[in-house]
C-alpha positions as CSV (number, residue, x, y, z in Angstrom):
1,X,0.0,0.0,0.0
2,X,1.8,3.6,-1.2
3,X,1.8,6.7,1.6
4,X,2.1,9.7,1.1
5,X,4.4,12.1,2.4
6,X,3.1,15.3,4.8
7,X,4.9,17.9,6.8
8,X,5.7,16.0,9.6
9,X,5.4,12.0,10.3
10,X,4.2,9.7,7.6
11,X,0.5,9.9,7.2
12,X,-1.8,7.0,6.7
13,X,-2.1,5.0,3.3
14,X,-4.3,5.7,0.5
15,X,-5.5,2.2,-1.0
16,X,-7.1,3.6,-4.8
17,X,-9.0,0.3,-5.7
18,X,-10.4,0.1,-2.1
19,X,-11.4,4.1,-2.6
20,X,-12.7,3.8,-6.5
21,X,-15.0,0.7,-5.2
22,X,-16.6,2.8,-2.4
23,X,-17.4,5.3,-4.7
24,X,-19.1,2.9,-8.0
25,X,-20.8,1.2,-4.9
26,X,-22.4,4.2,-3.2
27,X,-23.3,5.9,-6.3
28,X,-25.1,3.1,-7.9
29,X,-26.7,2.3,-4.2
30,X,-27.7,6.2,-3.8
31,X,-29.4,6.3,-7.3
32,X,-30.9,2.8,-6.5
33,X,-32.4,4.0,-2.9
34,X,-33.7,7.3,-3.8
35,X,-35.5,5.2,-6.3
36,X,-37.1,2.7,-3.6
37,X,-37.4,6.0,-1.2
38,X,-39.9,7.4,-3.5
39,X,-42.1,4.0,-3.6
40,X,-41.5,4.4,0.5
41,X,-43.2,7.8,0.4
42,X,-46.4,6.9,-1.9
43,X,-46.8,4.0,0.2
44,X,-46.2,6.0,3.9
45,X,-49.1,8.5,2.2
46,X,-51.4,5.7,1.3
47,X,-51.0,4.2,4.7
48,X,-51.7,7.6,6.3
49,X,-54.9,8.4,3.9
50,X,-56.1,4.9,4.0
51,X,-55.6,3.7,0.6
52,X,-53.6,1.0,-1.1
53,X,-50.8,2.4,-3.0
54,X,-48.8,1.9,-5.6
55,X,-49.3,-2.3,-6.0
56,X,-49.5,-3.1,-10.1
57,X,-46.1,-3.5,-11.2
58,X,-44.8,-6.6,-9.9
59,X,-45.4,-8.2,-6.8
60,X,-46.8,-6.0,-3.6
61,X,-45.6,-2.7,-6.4
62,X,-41.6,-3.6,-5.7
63,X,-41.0,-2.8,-9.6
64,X,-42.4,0.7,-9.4
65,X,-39.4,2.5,-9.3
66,X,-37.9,0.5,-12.6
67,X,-41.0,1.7,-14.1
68,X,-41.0,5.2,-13.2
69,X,-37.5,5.4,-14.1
70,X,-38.4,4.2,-17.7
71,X,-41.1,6.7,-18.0
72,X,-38.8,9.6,-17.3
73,X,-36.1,8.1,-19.9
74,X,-39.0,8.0,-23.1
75,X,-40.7,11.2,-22.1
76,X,-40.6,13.7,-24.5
77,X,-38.0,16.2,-23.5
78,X,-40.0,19.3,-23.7
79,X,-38.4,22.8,-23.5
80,X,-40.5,25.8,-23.6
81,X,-38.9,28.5,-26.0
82,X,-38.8,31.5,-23.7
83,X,-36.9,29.8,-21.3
84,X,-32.9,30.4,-21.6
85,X,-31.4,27.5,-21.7
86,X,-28.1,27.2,-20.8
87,X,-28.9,27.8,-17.3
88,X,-32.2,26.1,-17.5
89,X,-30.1,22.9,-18.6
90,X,-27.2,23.7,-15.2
91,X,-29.9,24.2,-12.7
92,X,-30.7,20.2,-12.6
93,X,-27.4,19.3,-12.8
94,X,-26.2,21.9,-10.4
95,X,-28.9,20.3,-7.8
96,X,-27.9,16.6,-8.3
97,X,-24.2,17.4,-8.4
98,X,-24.1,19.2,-4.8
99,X,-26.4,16.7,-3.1
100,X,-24.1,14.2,-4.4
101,X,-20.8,15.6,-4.1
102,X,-21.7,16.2,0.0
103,X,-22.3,12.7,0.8
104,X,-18.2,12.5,-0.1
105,X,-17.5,13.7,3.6
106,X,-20.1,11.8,5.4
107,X,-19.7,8.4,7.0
108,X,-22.6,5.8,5.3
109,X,-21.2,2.6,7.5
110,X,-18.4,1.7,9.8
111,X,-15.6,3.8,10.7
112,X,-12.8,4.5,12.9
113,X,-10.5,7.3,13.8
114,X,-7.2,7.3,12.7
115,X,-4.3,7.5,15.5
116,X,-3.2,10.6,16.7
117,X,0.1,12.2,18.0
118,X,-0.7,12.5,21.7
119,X,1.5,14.7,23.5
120,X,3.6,12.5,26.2
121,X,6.4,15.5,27.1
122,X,7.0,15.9,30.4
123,X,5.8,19.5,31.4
124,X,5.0,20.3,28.2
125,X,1.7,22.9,28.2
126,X,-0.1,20.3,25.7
127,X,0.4,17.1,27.6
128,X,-2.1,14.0,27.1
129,X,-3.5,16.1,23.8
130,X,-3.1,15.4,20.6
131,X,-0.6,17.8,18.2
132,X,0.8,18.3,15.2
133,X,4.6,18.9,15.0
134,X,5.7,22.2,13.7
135,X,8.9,21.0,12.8
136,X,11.6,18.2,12.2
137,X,13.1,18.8,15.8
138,X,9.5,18.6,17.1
139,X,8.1,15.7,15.5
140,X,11.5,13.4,16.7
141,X,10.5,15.1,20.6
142,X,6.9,14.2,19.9
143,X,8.1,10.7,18.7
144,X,10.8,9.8,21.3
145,X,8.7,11.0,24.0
146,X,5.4,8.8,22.0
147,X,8.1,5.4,22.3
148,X,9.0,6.1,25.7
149,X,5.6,6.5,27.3
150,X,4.6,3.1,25.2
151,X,7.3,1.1,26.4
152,X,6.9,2.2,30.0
153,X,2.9,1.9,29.9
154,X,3.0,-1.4,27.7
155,X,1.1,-0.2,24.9
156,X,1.5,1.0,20.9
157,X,3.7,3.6,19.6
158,X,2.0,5.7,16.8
159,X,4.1,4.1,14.3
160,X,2.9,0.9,15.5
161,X,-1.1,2.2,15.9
162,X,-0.8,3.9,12.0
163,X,0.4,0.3,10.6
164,X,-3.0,-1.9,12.4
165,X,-5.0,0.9,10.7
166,X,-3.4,0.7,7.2
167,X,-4.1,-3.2,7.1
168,X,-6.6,-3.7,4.3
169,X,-9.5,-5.7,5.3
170,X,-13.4,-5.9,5.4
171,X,-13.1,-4.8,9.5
172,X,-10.3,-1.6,8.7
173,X,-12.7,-0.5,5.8
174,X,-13.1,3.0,6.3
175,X,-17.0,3.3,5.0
176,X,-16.6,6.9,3.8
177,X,-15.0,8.1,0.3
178,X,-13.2,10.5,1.6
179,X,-11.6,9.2,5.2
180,X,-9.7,10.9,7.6
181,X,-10.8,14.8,6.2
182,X,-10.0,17.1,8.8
183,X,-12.5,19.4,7.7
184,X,-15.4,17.5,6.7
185,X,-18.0,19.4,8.6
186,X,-16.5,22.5,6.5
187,X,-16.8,20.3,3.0
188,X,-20.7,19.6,3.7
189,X,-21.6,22.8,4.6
190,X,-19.8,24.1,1.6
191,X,-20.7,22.0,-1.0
192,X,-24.4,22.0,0.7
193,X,-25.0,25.2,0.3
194,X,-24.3,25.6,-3.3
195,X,-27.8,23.7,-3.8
196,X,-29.3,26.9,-3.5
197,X,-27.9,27.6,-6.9
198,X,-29.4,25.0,-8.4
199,X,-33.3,26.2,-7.4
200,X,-32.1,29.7,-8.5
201,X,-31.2,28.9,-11.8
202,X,-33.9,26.7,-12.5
203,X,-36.3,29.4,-11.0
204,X,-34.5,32.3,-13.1
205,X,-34.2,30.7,-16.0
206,X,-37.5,29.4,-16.5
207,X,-38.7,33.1,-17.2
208,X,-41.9,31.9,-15.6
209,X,-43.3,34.4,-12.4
210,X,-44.3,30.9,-10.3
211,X,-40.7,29.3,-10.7
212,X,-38.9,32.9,-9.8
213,X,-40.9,33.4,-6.9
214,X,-40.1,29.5,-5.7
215,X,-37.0,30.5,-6.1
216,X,-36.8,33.7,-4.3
217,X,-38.3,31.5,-1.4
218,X,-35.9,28.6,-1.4
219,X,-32.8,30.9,-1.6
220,X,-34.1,33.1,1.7
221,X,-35.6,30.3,3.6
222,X,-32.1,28.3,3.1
223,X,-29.4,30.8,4.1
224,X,-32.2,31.4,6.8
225,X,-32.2,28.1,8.3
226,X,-28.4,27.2,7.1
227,X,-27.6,29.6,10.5
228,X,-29.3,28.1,13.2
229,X,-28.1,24.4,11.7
230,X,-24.4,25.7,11.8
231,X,-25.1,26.8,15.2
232,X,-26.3,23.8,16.4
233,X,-23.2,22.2,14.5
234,X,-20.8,23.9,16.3
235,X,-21.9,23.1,19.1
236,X,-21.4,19.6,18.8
237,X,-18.0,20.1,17.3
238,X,-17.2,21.9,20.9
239,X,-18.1,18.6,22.7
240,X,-16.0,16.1,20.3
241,X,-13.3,18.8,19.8
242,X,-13.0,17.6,16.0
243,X,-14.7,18.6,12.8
244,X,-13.7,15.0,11.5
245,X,-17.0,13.2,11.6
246,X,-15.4,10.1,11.9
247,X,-13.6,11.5,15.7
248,X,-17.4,12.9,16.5
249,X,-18.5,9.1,16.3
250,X,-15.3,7.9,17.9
251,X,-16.1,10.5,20.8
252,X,-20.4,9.2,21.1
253,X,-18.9,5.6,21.2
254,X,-16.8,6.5,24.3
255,X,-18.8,9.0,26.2
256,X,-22.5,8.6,24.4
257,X,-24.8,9.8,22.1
258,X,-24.2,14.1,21.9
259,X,-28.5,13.9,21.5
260,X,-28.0,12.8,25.4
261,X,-26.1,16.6,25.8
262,X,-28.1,18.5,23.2
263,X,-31.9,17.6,22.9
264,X,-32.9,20.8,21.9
265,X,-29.7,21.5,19.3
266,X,-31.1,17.8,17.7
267,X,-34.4,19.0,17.2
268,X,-33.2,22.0,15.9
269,X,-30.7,20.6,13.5
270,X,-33.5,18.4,12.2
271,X,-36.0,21.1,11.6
272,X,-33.1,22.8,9.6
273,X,-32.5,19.8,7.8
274,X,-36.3,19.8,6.8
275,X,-36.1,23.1,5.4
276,X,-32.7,22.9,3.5
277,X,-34.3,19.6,1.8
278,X,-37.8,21.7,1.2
279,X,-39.5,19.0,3.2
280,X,-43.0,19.9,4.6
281,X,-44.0,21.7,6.6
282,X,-41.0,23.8,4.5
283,X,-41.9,23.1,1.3
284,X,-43.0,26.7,0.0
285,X,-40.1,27.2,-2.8
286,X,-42.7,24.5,-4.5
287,X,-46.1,24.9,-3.1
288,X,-48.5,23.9,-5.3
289,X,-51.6,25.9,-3.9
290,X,-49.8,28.6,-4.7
291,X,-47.2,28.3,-6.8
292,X,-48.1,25.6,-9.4
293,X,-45.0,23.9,-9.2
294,X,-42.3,26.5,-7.8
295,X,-39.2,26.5,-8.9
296,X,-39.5,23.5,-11.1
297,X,-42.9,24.2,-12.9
298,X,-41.2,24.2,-16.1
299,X,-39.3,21.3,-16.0
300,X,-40.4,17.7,-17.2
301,X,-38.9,14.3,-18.4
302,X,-35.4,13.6,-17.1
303,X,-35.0,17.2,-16.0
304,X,-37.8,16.7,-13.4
305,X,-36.5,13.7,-12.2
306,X,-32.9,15.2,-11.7
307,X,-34.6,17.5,-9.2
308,X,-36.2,14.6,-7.3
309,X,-33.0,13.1,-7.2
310,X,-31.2,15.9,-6.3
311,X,-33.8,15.8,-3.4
312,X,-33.9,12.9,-2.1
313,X,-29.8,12.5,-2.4
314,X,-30.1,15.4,0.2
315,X,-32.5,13.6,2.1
316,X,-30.2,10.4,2.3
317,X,-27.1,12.9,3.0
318,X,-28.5,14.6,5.9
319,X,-30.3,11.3,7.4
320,X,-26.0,10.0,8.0
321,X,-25.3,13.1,8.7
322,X,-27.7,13.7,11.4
323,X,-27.0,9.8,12.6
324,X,-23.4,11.0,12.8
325,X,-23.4,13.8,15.0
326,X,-26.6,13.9,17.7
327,X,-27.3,9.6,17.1
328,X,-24.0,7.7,17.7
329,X,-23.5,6.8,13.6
330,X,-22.8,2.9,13.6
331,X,-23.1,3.2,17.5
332,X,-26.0,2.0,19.6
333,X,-24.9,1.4,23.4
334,X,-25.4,-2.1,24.8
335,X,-26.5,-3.6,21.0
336,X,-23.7,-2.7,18.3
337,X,-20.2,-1.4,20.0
338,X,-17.0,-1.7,18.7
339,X,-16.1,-4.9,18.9
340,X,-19.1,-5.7,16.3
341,X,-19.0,-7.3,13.6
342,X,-18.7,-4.9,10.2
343,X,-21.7,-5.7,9.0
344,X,-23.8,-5.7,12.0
345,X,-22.3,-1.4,12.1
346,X,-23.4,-1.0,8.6
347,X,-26.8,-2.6,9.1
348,X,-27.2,-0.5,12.3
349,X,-26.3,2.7,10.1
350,X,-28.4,1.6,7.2
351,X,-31.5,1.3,9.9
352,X,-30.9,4.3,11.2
353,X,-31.2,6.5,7.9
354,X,-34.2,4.4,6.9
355,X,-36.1,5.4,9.9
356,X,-35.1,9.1,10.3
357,X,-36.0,9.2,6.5
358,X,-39.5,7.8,7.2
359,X,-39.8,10.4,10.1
360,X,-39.2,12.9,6.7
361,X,-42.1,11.3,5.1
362,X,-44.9,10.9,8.0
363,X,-43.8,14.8,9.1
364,X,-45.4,15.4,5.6
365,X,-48.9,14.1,6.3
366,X,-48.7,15.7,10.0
367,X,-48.3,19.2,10.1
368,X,-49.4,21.7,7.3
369,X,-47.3,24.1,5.5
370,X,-46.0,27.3,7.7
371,X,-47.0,30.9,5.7
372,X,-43.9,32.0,5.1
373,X,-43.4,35.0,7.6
374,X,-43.8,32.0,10.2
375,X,-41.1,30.2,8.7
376,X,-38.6,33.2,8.4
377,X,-39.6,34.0,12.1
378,X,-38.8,30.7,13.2
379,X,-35.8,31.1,12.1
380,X,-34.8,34.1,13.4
381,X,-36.6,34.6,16.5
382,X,-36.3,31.2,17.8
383,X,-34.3,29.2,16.5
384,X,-31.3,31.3,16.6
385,X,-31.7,32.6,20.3
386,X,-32.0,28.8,21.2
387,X,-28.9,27.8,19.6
388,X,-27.1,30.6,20.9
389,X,-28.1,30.1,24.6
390,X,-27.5,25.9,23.6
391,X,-23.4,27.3,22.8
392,X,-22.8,29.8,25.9
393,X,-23.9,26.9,27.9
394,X,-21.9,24.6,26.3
395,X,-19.1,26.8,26.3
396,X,-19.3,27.9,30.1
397,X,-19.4,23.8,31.1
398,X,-16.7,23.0,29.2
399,X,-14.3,25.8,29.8
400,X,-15.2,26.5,33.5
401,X,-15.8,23.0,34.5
402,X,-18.9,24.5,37.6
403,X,-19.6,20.2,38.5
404,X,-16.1,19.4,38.8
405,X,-16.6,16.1,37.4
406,X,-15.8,13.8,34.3
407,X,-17.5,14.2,30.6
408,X,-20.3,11.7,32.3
409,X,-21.8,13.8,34.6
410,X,-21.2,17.2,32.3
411,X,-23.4,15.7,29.9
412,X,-26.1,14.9,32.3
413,X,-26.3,18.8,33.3
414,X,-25.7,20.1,29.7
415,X,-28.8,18.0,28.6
416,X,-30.4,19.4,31.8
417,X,-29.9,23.0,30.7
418,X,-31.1,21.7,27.4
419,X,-34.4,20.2,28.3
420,X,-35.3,23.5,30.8
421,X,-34.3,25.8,27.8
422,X,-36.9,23.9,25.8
423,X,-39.5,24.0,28.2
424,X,-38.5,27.7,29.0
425,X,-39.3,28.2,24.6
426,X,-42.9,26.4,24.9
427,X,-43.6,28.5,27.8
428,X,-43.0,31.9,26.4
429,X,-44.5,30.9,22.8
430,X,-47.3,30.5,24.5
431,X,-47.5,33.3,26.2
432,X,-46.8,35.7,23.9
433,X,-50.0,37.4,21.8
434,X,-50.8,36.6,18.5
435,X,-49.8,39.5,16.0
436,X,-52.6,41.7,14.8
437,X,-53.7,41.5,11.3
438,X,-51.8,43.7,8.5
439,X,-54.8,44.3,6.6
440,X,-58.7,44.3,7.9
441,X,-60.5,41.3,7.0
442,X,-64.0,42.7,6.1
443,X,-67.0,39.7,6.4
444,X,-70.1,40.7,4.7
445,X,-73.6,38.6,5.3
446,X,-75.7,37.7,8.0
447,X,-77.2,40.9,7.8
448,X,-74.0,43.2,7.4
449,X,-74.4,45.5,4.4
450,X,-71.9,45.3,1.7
451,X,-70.8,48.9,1.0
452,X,-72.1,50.3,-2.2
453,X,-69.1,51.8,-4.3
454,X,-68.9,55.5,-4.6
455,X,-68.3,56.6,-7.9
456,X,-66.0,59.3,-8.2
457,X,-66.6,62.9,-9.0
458,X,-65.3,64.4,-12.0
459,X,-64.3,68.4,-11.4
460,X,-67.0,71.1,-13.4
């Protein structure tokens, strides 16, 4: 197996055929679930509105998707002439591409942290953490005084830790395409946010008033809601001390699931999620009560069903993502730990997603559609005081230490402070009177005389 040279010690191997059959893997397995995601959702609203479903092609409906996917291929491609289309064409692609791209940084299975330099130095102001050596003369320090405190303590040298990782097998399989990515919070958020350009092209491009309104919506609600989401993010990556998602689920498998700490941040991050996917009851860049269609009213064929996919690639991305940082990822305490077996973790993970996905779909047929000055003030006046509260107090535990006890017992109070700022939220919502009206509703009948229209005077 090649490594690759890096300022400072060796760093870990890079196996290419390993890498290249993650990637054909996951991409044929995302294309063939968002597929079988959308049978899932007719059959969720069937089962919710007391009807069959979908049930004629093959047995129990199974060959649904195949079918649909064979309708969007021989549909004709039409494309309306005022619509300009170089950007009409990008704003499909643009949507599938950064939904699919994300997923790059996000664990979808089993993984592990890779070993770290820890700090051994006698009186040195970063002892028992891990570094990263500045120089040559540093990194032989870091390394000598690594050896020593293995040999006295009995255990591994970094060297020796680096070498079990780098062993290729079906239990060192890093289940991610790109492992071991410092920032890989920073690359989803990044790449996540360009899907906003997709919905603005398509929207702008379309020349149609419908599709550039739904796309005035989507690009306000999500750098609206993208706020309170990094917030809540943050926050976690104060309690793991990594933005390496793979260290956040090393640090849940150790000390617990962060939804433990953060209650409120998780439900938070999820109703930020629902709105960055245009889920319901966030789905007004496409309502169609209002807005025919939205942003995509134009579209049909293959370029319709690149926006589905782009969709429900997001959904599938931000299902492992939100198993990776509030759920324990592959991690579920006394049932799948690390010891398991590798396909036990992935089949845990795999769960996982399925069921926060089919929380996506009954939310749908629960709670109606917000008007959208309740959506933006969601996100402003309540979300994003919560969070921030959520961080100071995160912040004060794990800088001033008040209990003076282990990680244990600070996330016992953190997700006490949690649940009583939650509580503290339902109170005053309550509490607080409705807005008045911005324009007078005027009721005529029953006896209330309609006002007859003066007609206006025209000067002698």
């Amino acid at each position: 197996m090649p490594t690759f040279d890096f300022p400072g010690f060796d760093l870990l191997g890079f196996w290419v055929p390993v890498s290249v059959l993650i990637v054909v893997i996951l991409m044929g397995a995302i294309q063939g679930t968002c597929a079988y995601l959308i049978l899932l959702e007719r059959k969720i609203a069937a089962w919710t509105q007391d009807r069959i479903g979908p049930n004629r092609v093959g047995p129990w409906g199974l060959l649904q998707p195949i079918a649909d996917g064979l309708k969007f291929l021989f549909k004709e491609q039409i494309v309306p002439k005022h619509v300009d289309k170089l950007f009409y064409f990008l704003g499909p692609m643009v949507a599938v591409g950064t939904a699919t791209i994300a997923i790059a940084a996000v664990p979808f299975g089993p993984t592990s942290a890779a070993p770290q330099l820890i700090d051994h130095r006698a009186g040195s102001p970063t002892l028992g953490k891990a570094v990263w050596p500045q120089t040559k003369a540093e990194e032989k320090e870091l390394l000598a005084a690594d050896a020593a405190h293995a040999k006295a303590t009995g255990g591994k040298t970094l060297q020796e830790k680096v070498t079990e990782y780098n062993v290729v097998s079906l239990e060192n399989t890093q289940f991610i395409v790109a492992p071991r990515l410092d920032i890989g919070m920073v690359f989803v958020f990044a790449v996540g946010t360009l899907a906003v350009y997709g919905i603005m092209l398509g929207g702008w491009a379309s020349n149609n008033k419908y599709s550039f309104m739904g796309a005035m919506r989507a690009s306000a609600q999500l750098i609206s809601y993208e706020i309170p989401m990094g917030m809540s993010v943050l926050t976690v990556l104060l309690l793991a001390g990594s933005l390496n998602l793979e260290r956040i689920i090393a640090f849940q498998v150790e000390y617990g699931w962060n939804v433990v700490a953060q209650p409120l941040l998780a439900i938070i991050f999820i109703a930020s999620v629902f709105a960055e996917c245009n889920r319901v009851p966030f789905d007004l860049p496409e309502a169609e009560q209002e807005l025919v269609g939205g942003y995509h009213t134009e579209y049909s064929g293959m370029k319709f069903a690149l926006y589905f996919l782009g969709e429900y690639t997001h959904m599938v991305t931000t299902s492992f993502l939100a198993m990776c940082l509030f759920f324990g990822g592959w991690y579920v305490p006394y049932l799948v730990d690390a010891n398991s077996w590798w396909l036990v973790k992935l089949l845990a993970f795999a769960v996982k997603m399925v069921l926060f996905v089919s929380f996506y779909m009954l939310i749908r047929w629960t709670i109606p559609r917000f008007r959208f000055d309740q959506l933006m003030g969601l996100a402003w006046k309540v979300f994003l005081p919560l969070t921030i509260l959520c961080l100071l107090s995160v912040v004060f535990v794990r800088h001033f230490d008040p209990t003076g006890a282990e990680w244990y017992w600070q996330r016992w109070a953190l997700g006490a402070v949690s649940i009583v700022l939650m509580l503290l939220a339902a109170v005053v919502g309550l509490r607080m009177p409705n807005p008045p009206h911005k324009t007078p509703l005027n009721v005529y009948g029953h006896g209330t005389p309609r006002p007859v229209a003066q007609k206006p005077t025209t000067a002698s």
